[in-house]
N, C-alpha and C positions, 0 to 999 in steps of 0.2 A: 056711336062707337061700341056700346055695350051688345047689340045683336051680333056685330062683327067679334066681338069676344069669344062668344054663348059659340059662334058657331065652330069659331077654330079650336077652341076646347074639344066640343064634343067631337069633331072630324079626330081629333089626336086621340082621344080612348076608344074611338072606334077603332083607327090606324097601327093602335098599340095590341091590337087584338086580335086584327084581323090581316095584318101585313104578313105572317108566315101563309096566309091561303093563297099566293099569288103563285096558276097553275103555269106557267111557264114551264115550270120543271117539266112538265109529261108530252111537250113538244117533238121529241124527237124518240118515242119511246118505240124499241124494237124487241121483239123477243129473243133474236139469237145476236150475242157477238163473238167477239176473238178474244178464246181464252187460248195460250198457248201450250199445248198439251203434248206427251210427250204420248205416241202409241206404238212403240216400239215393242214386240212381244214377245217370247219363246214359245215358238210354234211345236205344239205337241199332235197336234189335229188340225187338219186343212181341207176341206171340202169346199166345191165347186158344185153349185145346183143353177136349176134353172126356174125361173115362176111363168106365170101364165096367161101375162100384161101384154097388154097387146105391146109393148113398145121391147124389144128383144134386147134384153141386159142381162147380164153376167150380176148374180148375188154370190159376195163369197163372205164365207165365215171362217172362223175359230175360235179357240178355247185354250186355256192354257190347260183347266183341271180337265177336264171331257165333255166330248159331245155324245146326248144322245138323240136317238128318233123314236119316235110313233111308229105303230106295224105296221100303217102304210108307207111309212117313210116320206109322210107329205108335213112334218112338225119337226122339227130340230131344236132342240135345247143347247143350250150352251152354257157352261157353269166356268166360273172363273177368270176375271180379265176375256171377258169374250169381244168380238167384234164384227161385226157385220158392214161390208160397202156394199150397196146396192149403187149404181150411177155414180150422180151427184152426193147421196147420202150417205154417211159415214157415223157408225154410233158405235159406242163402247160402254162397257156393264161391267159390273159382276156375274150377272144373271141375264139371258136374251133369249128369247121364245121365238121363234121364225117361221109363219104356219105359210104354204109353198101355196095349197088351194085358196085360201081368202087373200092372200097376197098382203097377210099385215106382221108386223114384228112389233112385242113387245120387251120392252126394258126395264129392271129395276138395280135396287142395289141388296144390301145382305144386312142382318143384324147379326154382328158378334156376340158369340155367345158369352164370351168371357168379359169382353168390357161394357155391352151393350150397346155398340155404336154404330148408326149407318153408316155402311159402308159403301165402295163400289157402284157410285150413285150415275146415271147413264152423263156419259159425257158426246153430243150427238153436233151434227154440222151438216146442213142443207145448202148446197151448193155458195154463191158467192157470201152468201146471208151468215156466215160465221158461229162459232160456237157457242152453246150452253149448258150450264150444267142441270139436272130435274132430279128428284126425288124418283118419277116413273114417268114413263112416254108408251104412249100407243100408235103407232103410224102407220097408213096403210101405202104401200108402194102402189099401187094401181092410181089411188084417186089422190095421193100426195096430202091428203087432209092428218094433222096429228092432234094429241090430248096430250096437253103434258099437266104434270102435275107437280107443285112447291121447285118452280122454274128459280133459276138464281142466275142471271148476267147484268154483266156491265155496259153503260152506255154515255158516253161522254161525260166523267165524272159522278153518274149517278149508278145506282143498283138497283134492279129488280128480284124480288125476292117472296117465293109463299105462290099461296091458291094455284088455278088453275089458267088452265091458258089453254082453248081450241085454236087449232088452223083450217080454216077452209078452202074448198076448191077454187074461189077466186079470190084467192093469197088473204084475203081479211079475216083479222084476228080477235076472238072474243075473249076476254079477260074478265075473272071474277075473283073477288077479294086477295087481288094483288096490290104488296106494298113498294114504294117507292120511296130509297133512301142514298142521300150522300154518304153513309156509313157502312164500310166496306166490309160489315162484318156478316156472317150469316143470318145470324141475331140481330139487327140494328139495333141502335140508341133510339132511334125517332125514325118516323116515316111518314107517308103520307098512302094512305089505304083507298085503293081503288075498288069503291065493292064491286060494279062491273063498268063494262064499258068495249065498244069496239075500235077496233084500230083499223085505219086504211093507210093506203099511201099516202094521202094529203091530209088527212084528219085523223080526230081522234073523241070520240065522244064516251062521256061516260054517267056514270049517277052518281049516287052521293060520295061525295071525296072528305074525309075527313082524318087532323091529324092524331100520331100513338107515337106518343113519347113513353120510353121503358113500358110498353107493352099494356100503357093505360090511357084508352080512346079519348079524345077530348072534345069538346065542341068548339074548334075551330073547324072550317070545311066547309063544301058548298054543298048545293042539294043538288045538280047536274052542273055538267060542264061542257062545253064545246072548244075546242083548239084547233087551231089548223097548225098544221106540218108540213110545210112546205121545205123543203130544201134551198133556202136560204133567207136570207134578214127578214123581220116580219116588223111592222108596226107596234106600237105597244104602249100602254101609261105606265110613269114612272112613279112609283109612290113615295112621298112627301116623309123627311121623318121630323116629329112634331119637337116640342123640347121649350124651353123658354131662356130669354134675354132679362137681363137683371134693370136696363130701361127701356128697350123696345116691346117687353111682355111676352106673351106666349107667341109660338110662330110656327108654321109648317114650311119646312125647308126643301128646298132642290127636290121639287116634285114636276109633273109636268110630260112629257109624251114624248116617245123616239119615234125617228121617221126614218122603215128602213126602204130608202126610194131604189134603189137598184143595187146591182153588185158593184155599184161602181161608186157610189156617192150615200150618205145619212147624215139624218140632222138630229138633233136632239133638241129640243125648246123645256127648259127648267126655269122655274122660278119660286119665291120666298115670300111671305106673308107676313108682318107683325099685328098683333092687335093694338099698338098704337097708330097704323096707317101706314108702316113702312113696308118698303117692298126691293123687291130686286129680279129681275129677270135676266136669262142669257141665253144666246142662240149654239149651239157646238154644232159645227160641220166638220166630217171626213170626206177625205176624195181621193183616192187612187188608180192608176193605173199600172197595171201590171208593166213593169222593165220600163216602164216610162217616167213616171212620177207618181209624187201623194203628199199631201200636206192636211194642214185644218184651217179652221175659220173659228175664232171665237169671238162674243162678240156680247157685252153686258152694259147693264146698265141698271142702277140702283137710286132711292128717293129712300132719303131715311129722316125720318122727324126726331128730335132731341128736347130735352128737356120736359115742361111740364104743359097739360093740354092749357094754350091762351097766349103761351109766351112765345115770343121773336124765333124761337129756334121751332118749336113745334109748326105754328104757323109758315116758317119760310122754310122746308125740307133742303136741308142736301144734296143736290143731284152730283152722280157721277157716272162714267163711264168708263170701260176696257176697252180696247181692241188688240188681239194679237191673230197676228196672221204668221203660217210658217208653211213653206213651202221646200222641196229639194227634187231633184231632178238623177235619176238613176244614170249611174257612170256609163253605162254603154246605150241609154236612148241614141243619143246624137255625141258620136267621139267630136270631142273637140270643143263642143259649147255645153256651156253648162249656163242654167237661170236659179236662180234660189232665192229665198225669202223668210226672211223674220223680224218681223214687224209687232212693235210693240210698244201701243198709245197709251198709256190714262191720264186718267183727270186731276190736276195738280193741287198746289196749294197747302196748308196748311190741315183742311178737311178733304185730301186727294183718295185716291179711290182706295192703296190700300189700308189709308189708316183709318178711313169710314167703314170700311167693309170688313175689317180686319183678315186683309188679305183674302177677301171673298169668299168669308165665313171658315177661312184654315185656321185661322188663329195661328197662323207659322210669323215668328217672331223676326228670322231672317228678312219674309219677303214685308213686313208690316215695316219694317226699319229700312226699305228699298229708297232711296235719295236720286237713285237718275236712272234711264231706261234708255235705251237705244234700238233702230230700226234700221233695216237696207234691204233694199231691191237690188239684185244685181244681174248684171248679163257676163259674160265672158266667153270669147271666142280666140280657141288657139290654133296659129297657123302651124303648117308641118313645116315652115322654114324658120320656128321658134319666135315669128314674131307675134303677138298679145295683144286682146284688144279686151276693153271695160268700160259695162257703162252700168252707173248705182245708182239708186236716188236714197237717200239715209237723212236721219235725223236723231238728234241727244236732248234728251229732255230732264232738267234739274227740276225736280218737282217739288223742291222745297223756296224756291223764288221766282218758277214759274217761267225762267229761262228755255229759251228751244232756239236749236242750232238745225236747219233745215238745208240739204245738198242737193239738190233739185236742177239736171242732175249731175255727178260727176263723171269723170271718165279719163282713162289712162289707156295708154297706148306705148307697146315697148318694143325697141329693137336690141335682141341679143349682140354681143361683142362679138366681135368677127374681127379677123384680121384683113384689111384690106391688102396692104403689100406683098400676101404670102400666098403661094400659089395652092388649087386644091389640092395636089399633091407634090407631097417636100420630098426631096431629095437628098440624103446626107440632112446636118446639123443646120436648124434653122438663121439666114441673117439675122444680124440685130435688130433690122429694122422690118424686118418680117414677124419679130416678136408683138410688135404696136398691135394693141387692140383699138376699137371703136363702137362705144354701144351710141343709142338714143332714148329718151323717154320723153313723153307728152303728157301733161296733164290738165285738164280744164273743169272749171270749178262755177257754178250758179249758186250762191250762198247768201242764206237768210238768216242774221242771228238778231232776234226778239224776244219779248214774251207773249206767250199765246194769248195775254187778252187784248194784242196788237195787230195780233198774225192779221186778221183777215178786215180790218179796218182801208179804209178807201186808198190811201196810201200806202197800203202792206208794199204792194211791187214793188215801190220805192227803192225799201231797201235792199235788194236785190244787189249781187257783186258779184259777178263775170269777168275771169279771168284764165290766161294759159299758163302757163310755164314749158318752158323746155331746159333740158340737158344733154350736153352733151362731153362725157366722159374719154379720157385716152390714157393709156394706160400701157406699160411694158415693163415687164419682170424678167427678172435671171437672177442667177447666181454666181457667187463671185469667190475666189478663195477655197470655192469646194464646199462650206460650211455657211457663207455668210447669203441671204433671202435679200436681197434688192428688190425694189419696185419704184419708179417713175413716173408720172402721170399730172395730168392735169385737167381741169372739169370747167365749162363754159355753162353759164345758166344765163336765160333771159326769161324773161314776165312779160306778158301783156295783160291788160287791165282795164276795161270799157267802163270804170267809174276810177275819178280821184279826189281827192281833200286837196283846199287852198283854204290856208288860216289866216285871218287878221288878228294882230296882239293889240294889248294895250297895257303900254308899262304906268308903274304908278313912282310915287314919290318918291315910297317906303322901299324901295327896288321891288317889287314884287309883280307879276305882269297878268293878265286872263285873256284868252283866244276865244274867239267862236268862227267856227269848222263847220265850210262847206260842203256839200259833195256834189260834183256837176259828173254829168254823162259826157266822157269821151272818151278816144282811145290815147295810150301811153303805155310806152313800154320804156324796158330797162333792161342794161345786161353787165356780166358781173362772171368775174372768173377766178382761178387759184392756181397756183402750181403747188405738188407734196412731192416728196421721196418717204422712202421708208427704207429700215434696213432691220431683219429681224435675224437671229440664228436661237439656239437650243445648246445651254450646257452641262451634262452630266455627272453627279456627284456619287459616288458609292463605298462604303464602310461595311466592310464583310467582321463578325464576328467569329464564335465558337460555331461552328456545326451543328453541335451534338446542343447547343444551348437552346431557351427558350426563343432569347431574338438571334435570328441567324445571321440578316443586315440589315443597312438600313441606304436607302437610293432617294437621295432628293436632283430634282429635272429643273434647272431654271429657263425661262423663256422672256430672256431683254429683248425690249426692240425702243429705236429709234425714229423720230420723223423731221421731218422741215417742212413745215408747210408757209406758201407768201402769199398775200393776194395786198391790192392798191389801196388805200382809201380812198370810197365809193362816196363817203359823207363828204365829201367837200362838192360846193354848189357847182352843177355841170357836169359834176364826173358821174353823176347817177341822179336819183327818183330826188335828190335831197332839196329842200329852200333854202335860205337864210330866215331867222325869224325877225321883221322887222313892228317897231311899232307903228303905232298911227301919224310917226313923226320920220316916217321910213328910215328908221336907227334902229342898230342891230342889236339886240338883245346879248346882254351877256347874264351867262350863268355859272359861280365860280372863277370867273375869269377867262372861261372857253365861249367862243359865241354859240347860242344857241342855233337850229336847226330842227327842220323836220322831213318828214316824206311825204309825200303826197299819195304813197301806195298803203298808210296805216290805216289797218282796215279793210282794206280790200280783200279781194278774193286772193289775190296772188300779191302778199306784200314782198316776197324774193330775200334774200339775204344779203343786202348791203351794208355792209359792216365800217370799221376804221381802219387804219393801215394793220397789218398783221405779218410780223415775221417772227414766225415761231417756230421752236424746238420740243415736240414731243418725247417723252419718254416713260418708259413702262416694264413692269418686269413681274412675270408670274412664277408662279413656285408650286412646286409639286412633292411632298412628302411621304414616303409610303415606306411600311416595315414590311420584314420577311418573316416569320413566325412558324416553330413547329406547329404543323396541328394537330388537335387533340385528335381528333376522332378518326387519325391515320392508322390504323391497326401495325400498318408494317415500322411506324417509328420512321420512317422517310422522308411521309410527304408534310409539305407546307403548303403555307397559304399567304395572301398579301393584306397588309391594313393599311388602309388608306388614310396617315393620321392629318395630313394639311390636304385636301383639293382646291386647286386655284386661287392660291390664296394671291391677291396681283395688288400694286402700287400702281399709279397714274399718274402725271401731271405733265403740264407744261409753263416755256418760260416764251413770250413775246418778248424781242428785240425792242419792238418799235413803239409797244405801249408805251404813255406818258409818266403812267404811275401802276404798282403793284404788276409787276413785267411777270412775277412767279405765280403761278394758279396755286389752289389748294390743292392738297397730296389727298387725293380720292383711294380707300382699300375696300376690297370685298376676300369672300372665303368660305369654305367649312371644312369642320375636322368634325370626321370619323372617330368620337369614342369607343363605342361598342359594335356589332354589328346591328343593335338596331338602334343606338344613339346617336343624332349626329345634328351638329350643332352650325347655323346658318350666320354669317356676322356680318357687318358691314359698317364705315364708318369714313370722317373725314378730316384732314389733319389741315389748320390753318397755320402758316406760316409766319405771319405778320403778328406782332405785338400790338398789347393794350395800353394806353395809358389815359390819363383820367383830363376828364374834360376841363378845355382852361376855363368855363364859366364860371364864377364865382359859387357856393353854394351845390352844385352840379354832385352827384356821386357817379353819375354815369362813366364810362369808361368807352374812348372811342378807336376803334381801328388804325391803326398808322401803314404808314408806308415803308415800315421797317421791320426787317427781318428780327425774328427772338432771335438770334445767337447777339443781334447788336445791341440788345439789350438782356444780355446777360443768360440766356433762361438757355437752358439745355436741350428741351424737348419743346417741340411744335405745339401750340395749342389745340384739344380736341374739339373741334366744333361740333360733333355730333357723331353716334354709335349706336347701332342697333343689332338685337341678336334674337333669334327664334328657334325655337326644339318642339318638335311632340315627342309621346313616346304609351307605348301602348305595353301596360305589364303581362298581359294575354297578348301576344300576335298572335297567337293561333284565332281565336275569334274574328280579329281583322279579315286573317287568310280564310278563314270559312268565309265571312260575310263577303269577302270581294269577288270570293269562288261563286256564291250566289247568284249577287250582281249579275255576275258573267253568261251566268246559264239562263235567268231570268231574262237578259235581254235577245242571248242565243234563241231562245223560245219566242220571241217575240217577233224576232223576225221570219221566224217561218213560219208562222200565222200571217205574212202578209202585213204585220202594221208598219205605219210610217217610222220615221228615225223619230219624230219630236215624240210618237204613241210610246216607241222603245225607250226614249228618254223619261219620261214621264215614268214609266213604270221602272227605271232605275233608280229613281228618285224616288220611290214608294217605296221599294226595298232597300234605301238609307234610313225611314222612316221607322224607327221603332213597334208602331203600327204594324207595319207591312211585314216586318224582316225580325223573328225571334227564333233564334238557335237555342235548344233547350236541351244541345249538346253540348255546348260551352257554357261548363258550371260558374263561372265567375270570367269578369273582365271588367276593366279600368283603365282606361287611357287618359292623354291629356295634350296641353299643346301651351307655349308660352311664348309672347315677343315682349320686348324689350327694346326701347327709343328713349334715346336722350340727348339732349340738343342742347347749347349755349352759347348764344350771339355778345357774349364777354359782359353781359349786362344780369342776362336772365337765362338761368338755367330750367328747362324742362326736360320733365320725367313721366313717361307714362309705360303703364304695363297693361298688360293682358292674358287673362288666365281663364282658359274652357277646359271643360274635363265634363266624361261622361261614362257610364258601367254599367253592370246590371248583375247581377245576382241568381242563383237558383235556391229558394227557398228548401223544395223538392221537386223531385225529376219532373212535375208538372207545372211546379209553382214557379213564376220565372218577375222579378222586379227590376226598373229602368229607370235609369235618370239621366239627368244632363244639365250641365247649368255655367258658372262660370265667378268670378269673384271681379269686382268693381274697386281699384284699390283706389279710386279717386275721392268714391264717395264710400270707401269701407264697408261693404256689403257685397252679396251673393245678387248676380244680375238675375233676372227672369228663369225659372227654373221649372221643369216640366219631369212628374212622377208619373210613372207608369206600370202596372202592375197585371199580369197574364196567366191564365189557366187556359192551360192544355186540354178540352174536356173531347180527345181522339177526334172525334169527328164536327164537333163546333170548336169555336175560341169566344172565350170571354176577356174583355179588357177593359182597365178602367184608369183613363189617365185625370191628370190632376195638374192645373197651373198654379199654388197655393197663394199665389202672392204677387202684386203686380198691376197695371194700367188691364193686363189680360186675365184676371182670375177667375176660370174657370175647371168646371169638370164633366166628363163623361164617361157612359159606362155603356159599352156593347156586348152584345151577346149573340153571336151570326153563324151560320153553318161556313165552314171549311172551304169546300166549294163553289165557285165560281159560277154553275149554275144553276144553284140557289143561293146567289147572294144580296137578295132581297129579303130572303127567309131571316129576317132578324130581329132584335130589340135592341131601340138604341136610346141611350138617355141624355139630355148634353145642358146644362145649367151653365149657361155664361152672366161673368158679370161684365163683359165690354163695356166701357160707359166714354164719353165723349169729355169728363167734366177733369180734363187732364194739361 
C-alpha cells in the first residue's frame, strides 16, 4: 500500500504544477476574427486606381485628412481614418502607404503627440476570414502573403495578442512570440506565450510554450507542442484533481479520457483513486440527433474500504453502483408519438450509493439525504380522432429498506367523450339526450413489488401481478334557472386479474384469529359502478367605499357546490371480489360484531374499488377575497390596483346516509392570503367533527373517538385535527429576479449550442449553485422560507417546523460571501450549513467554500480561469472529512 501512496502523492504535486500546461487552449487558434467595426467616413478625397495583378480589380481608397502621391503617382499616401478595399481585402488606418508598382500596402497607427497614445491602429479583414486588430501590417495584393505585427483578436472565448504573425502563399501561418489569453484586455493578467510556431488548417505546431502571469515568465510550459485542429470534437485526457479524504487518504479524482467518436455520439471514461485502495469509476455517454433526439448514459460504480487496514470493513469494501439513463425525443421528429426516458437505479441500503459516495464526490446535501428514486420508459401514440395509446415500463426504489416497485410493463389506452346521440352537425339548441357524453379507458398493469435482494432469486416471476381495468364513464351537463351548473353521470368499472388470494383463518380462544394467504394463477374479474349528480353555481359579494380613499372596495366570489353520489355494497359475499372469513371450523369470523371478510383481489395488480354501501351528500364552498386599492405609483391619482387578500380559500366534506357509524367526514380547508405583493402565506388544515371522551379502561388516560358530534357534547367548535402553513420570502427580489433572469439565458444558450434538455438541466442547476451563479451586482440579499405542521389524534399532539434561509453579502465590489443553512427546532441547532467566499480576480474566479460542521465537514478552495476553454487551467484544493463512522 505504501508504493501506492509515494506514487499518488507525487502524481498530485506534479498535477498541482503542471495542470495549467494543458495546450488545448491553441486548438482552434486563428489569426483574424470578427470584430464589429463601424467604417463609416467623411469622404474628403476619393480615388480610383488601378494595380498590375494579373487578376483585374478595382483598388479604392481615401482619407478623411489627405491624400498624397509620389511624382510618379505610382505611391499614395493616405493620412487620416484612411481606407483602402482592394477585392476581398478591406483595411483601415490612420496612416496607409499604397505603392501601385510592387502591388503592396502598408498600414500603421499614429502616436499622439499630446497624450502619447497609439493610435489609429490598422483595423483590416481578408475575405470570409474576419477581422483584426495590428499595431502595423504589410500586405502584398499580388501574392496575398501579409506581416502583421502586435496582432490582437478574438477566438472563442480566448485572445490573441503581441509578436508577430506572417501569412503565406498557401494560407499557413507563422507566429512568433505570440501570447495567448482568456483576458480580454490588451495587456492580459496571464497568458500563455507562444515563442513560435506554424498554423495550418488541421494543425498547429509550435516550440516552447510557456506561462506570464502579470508579465513575469514562469517555468510552467512545454518545450514543443503538437495539436491538431480539426473542426470538430477531438479525443483527449482529462486531468485528475488531487486533494485528500480524512479516511480514505490522499486521492486523484475524476481524471481519465474523452472520447469524441463522431458528431453524433462521445464518451467520457473518469475515475478516482484513494491511497487506501478505494476506487470509483464511471462511464458519461452523449448522443444526439439533430430534430430527432438526444439523451445520455451514465453509468458508475464505486469500492470504497472503511475503517482501519485488517478490520471487517477495510477487508470487505463497499460496492456500489448508478445508473441513470435519460432520453427525449424532439416534438416534430414523428407528430404524434413520442418515446422518452429517465431511468434512475442505485444501490441501496443503509451504505447505498449516495451516502457512500457522498453523492458522487458533490458533497450536495440534498442529493446525500435522497430516500427513493424512480425510473420509466415510455411510448406514446396519438390518434387525430383524439384517441391515446401508452406503453411504460417504471420502477420506485425506497433505498433506505431496500423496497422496489417494478411495472413491467404498463399501458393505457383512452377514448375521448363523444356524444353518441348527437349528430356531427346540431341544428338549433342541443336535445337533452344529445347532451350524454361517453368516454373509455383501459389500463393494464404487470407489477413486481419486492426488495432487490429478492428481485432476481429463482422465484422472482412468481410474484408477478397482471391485471386490466376498464371504465366506463357517462356524463350530461346543463344548466338550469340560468344561474344553477347541473351534471349527471354515472361510471362503470371492471378489473380483471390473472393472480388471486384465498385465506384460511384460524380463530383462537382468546377471540383473536391468524390467516395464511395463498396466491394461485387464475383469471377473475369483478365489476363495480356509481351513480353522482352535482350542482354548482357562483355568488357575488361587493362593498364599494370612498373613491378618493385608500380602499376603494372590497368583492368576495363565493363558489358552493353540491353532490349525491350512490353506489351498492360490493362487500357483501357474491356481489363482488369479497369472501367471508371463515375458520378452520368453517365459522364466520366476527370482528366488533360485524363478520369479517376479505378480497381476493388484495394485492393484485388491479385490486378495483369495492367499497360498502354509499349514499352520500357532498358539499363545498370556495371563497375568493380581493381589495381595490389606490395605487401609489399612479402619477394621475386615478388608477388602482387589486389585492388579492383570501385565494381559494375552500371547505369540504361529506355526510353518507348509509354508513353504520360516523355518517359526517372531517371538514377538510385549504388557502392562501396575499399579504404583501411579495408575501403570501400557504395554509391548510382539517376540522374533526366528533368528540373525545376518555377511555372506560380502568387506569387508561387515553381518550377515544366517539361517535358523536361536539355540539352533543357541549363544545362549540370542531376539534382541529391538524394545520399547516408555509411562506418564503426574499428581502432582495431584485437578486431572485437577476438570478432567475440568469437561469433563463443560461439555459437559452444551451440550447442553441445543440445540448440535450437533461445537458440544459444540469447546467440550470449549476447556475442555482452558488458555485456556478455569483452576481456581484446585487450588494446584499437574504431570503428565507418556513412550514409549519401540526397534528393531534386527541391523544398526542405534534409539532414540527422548518426553517432554510440563505444570502450573501459584498464585502467590496469584488469581494462577494455565501451562505445557506437552516435551523433544526427538534434538536435546537443549525442543520448542515455551507460558507462560501469569492473574488472577482476579472479574468479568473477564486472560491473557497467551507462545510464547518457536520457528518460532511469539509473544505475547498479553487482558483480557475473565467473561461470555458481553459477550464482545466486551474488550482483546486478539497480537504474532506467524509467518514463512514456515523
Amino acid at each position: 500500500m505504501k508504493p501506492l501512496k509515494s506514487s499518488i502523492l507525487l502524481i498530485s504535486v506534479i498535477l498541482l504544477t503542471h495542470v495549467v500546461g494543458k495546450a488545448n487552449a491553441f486548438s482552434h487558434f486563428s489569426l483574424q476574427q470578427i470584430i464589429r467595426q463601424d467604417t463609416t467616413k467623411n469622404d474628403t478625397v476619393k480615388k480610383t486606381g488601378k494595380n498590375n495583378s494579373s487578376i483585374d480589380q478595382k483598388v479604392e481608397y481615401k482619407a478623411e485628412d489627405s491624400v498624397k502621391m509620389s511624382a510618379d503617382k505610382s505611391i499614395v499616401y493616405l493620412y487620416g481614418n484612411a481606407r483602402v478595399v482592394y477585392g476581398d481585402f478591406e483595411l483601415d488606418a490612420a496612416y496607409i502607404k499604397y505603392d501601385q508598382k510592387q502591388n503592396s500596402i502598408f498600414a500603421r497607427g499614429i502616436k499622439d503627440s499630446k497624450t502619447g497614445r497609439y493610435t489609429g491602429k490598422p483595423i483590416f479583414k481578408s475575405g470570409a476570414e474576419g477581422t483584426a486588430i495590428a499595431d502595423s501590417i504589410f500586405y502584398n495584393s499580388e501574392t496575398t502573403r501579409a506581416k502583421v505585427y502586435g496582432v490582437f483578436s478574438e477566438q472563442e472565448g480566448g485572445f490573441f495578442s503581441g509578436g508577430q504573425s506572417k501569412k503565406q502563399i498557401d494560407d499557413e501561418l507563422h507566429v512568433k512570440n505570440v501570447m495567448y489569453s482568456t483576458c480580454n484586455l490588451p495587456h492580459p493578467h496571464f497568458g500563455l506565450m507562444i515563442s513560435k510556431g506554424v498554423v495550418t488548417e488541421k494543425q498547429i505546431i509550435t516550440g516552447p510554450v510557456y506561462m506570464i502571469i502579470e508579465d513575469v515568465p514562469t517555468f510552467l510550459g512545454l518545450p514543443f507542442a503538437f495539436f491538431p485542429k480539426p473542426n470538430k470534437r477531438t479525443s483527449g485526457v482529462i486531468l485528475p484533481t488531487p486533494g485528500e479524504d480524512a479516511t480514505r487518504g490522499f486521492f486523484l479524482q475524476n481524471g481519465g479520457y474523452y472520447l469524441g467518436l463522431n458528431d453524433y455520439w462521445d464518451a467520457k471514461l473518469i475515475g478516482s483513486i484513494y491511497t487506501n485502495g478505494s476506487y470509483e469509476t464511471s462511464l458519461l455517454s452523449n448522443y444526439t440527433k439533430r430534430y430527432k433526439f438526444n439523451g445520455n448514459i451514465n453509468l458508475a460504480y464505486a469500492s470504497f474500504k472503511d475503517g482501519l487496514e485488517g478490520t471487517d470493513a477495510f477487508n470487505n469494501p463497499t460496492k456500489n453502483f448508478s445508473i441513470n439513463w435519460s432520453h427525449s425525443q424532439n416534438a416534430n421528429a414523428n407528430p404524434g408519438t413520442t418515446f422518452s426516458a429517465s431511468v434512475r437505479l442505485v444501490s441501496t441500503g443503509r451504505k447505498g450509493y449516495y451516502r457512500n459516495t457522498a453523492a458522487g464526490t458533490t458533497y450536495d446535501i440534498n442529493t446525500i439525504a435522497t430516500n427513493s428514486t424512480s425510473s420509466s420508459v415510455s411510448y406514446a401514440k396519438a390518434y387525430s380522432n383524439g384517441m391515446n395509446f401508452s406503453l411504460a415500463a417504471s420502477s420506485d426504489q425506497t433505498l433506505s429498506t431496500r423496497a422496489i416497485s417494478l411495472r413491467l410493463p404498463e399501458m393505457t389506452f383512452n377514448v375521448p367523450t363523444f356524444n353518441p346521440f348527437s349528430p356531427k352537425n346540431v341544428v338549433g339548441e342541443q336535445k337533452w339526450y344529445q347532451k350524454i357524453t361517453v368516454g373509455y379507458s383501459l389500463q393494464g398493469t404487470n407489477r413486481i413489488d419486492t426488495f432487490d435482494s429478492l428481485l432476481f432469486q429463482n422465484d422472482g416471476l412468481k410474484r408477478l401481478r397482471s391485471g386490466f381495468s376498464h371504465s366506463i364513464p357517462v356524463n350530461m351537463s346543463f344548466t338550469a334557472l340560468k344561474y344553477l351548473n347541473f351534471s349527471l353521470g354515472g361510471t362503470y368499472n371492471e378489473v380483471w386479474n390473472f393472480q388471486n388470494v384465498s385465506r384460511r383463518y384460524t380463530s383462537y380462544a382468546d377471540n383473536t384469529y391468524s390467516f395464511r394467504e395463498d396466491t394461485t394463477s387464475s383469471f377473475k374479474r369483478a365489476g363495480s359502478y356509481s351513480l353522482s349528480t352535482s350542482m354548482s353555481t357562483k355568488i357575488y359579494g361587493r362593498r364599494d367605499f370612498n373613491p378618493a380613499g385608500k380602499i376603494q372596495a372590497l368583492r368576495h366570489v363565493m363558489t358552493p357546490n353540491v353532490s349525491f353520489s350512490y353506489s351498492p355494497d360490493f362487500t357483501k359475499a357474491g356481489a363482488g371480489p369479497y369472501k367471508p372469513a371463515k375458520d378452520q371450523n368453517e365459522q364466520q369470523i366476527y370482528v366488533g360484531g360485524q363478520p369479517l371478510k376479505y378480497s381476493i383481489f388484495d394485492g393484485m395488480a388491479q385490486p378495483g374499488s369495492f367499497g360498502g354501501p354509499n349514499a352520500s351528500i357532498g358539499f363545498g364552498l370556495d371563497n375568493t377575497v380581493e381589495l381595490k386599492v389606490r395605487n401609489k405609483n399612479d402619477t394621475t391619482g386615478t388608477g388602482s390596483k387589486k389585492i388579492p387578500i383570501i385565494q381559494g380559500l375552500s371547505f369540504s366534506g361529506s355526510y353518507n346516509f348509509l354508513a353504520t357509524s360516523y355518517k359526517l367526514s372531517t371538514i377538510g380547508f385549504s388557502g392562501r392570503s396575499q399579504f404583501t405583493d411579495k408575501l403570501g402565506i400557504n395554509y391548510n388544515g382539517t376540522l374533526d367533527p366528533y368528540s373525545l371522551e376518555a377511555d372506560s379502561i380502568p387506569g387508561s388516560t387515553r381518550r377515544i373517538r366517539q361517535d358523536r358530534y361536539f355540539w352533543q357534547s357541549g363544545k362549540f367548535l370542531p376539534r382541529l385535527a391538524n394545520f399547516g402553513f408555509s411562506f418564503d420570502y426574499s428581502l432582495n427580489p431584485e437578486a431572485l429576479k437577476r438570478k432567475n433572469e440568469a437561469n433563463d439565458k443560461l439555459g437559452a444558450a444551451a440550447n442553441k449550442k445543440g445540448l440535450t434538455d437533461i445537458q440544459s438541466e444540469q447546467l440550470a442547476a449549476i447556475s442555482r449553485d452558488p458555485n456556478a451563479f455569483v452576481d456581484f451586482n446585487i450588494p446584499w440579499n437574504f431570503s428565507f422560507s418556513y412550514s409549519f405542521q401540526y397534528s393531534n389524534d386527541g391523544n398526542v399532539n405534534t409539532v414540527s417546523n422548518t426553517l432554510n434561509f440563505n444570502g450573501d453579502v459584498n464585502l467590496t465590489p469584488k469581494w462577494k460571501v455565501t451562505f445557506n443553512s437552516g435551523y433544526d427546532f427538534k434538536n435546537n441547532g443549525l442543520t448542515p450549513m455551507n460558507l462560501a467566499i469569492y473574488r472577482d480576480l476579472h479574468c479568473w474566479d477564486m472560491s473557497v467554500n467551507w462545510v464547518p460542521y457536520g457528518a460532511y465537514k469539509s473544505y475547498s478552495v479553487t482558483i480557475k480561469v473565467k473561461a470555458s476553454i481553459l477550464q482545466d487551467l486551474k488550482l483546486s484544493k478539497r480537504q474532506g472529512f467524509y467518514n463512514t463512522y456515523r
